[in-house]
DRENVO-600180 format. One line per 2 residues: number of its first residue (from 1); their letters; for each residue y, z negated, x negated of C-alpha. Coordinates in pm, whole numbers. Layout:
NUM> A> Y:Z:X ~ ...
This chain:
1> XX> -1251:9948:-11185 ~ -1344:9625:-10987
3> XX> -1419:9297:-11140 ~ -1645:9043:-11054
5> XX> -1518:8657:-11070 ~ -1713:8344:-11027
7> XX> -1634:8014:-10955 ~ -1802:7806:-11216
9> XX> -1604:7462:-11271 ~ -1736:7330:-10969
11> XX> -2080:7335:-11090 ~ -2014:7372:-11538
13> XX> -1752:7239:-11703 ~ -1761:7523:-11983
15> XX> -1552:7455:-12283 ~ -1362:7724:-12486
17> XX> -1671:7672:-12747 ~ -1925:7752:-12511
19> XX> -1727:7997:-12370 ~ -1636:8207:-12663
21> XX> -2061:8153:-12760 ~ -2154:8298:-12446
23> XX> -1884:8612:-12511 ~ -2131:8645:-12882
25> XX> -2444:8659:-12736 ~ -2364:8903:-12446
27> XX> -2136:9127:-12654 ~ -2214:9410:-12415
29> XX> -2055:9236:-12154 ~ -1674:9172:-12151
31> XX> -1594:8810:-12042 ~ -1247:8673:-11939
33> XX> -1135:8359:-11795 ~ -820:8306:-11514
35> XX> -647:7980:-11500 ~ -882:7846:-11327
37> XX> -1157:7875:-11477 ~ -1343:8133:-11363
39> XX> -1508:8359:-11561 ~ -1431:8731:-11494
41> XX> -1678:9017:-11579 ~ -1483:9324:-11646
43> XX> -1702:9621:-11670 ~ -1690:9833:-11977
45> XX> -1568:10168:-11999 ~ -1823:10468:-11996
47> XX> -1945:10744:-11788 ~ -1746:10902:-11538
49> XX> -1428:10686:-11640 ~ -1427:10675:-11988
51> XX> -1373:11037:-12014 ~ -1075:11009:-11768
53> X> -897:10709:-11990
C-alpha cells in the first residue's frame, strides 16, 4: 500500500476545522495529517488487497 503526501502549509494554512470538513465531504477518501502538516491520502482497502487483509 503506498501513500501519497503533499506539502500544503507552504501554500494553505489549513486548520483542524477545515481539515476535519474536508475529511466529511470526501468520506471516500481517507485523509491523515504528519507533523508537519501534510496531508496524507491513504488508499482504502478493496480489490485485490482487501481479500488478503
Amino acid at each position: 500500500m503506498t501513500n501519497l503526501t503533499i506539502e500544503i502549509d507552504s501554500i494553505i494554512d489549513l486548520t483542524d476545522e477545515q481539515f476535519f470538513q474536508l475529511c466529511q465531504i470526501n468520506k471516500e477518501i481517507r485523509f491523515e495529517r504528519n507533523a508537519k502538516g501534510d496531508l496524507i491520502i491513504v488508499p482504502l482497502m478493496g480489490g485485490e488487497t482487501g481479500m488478503i487483509n
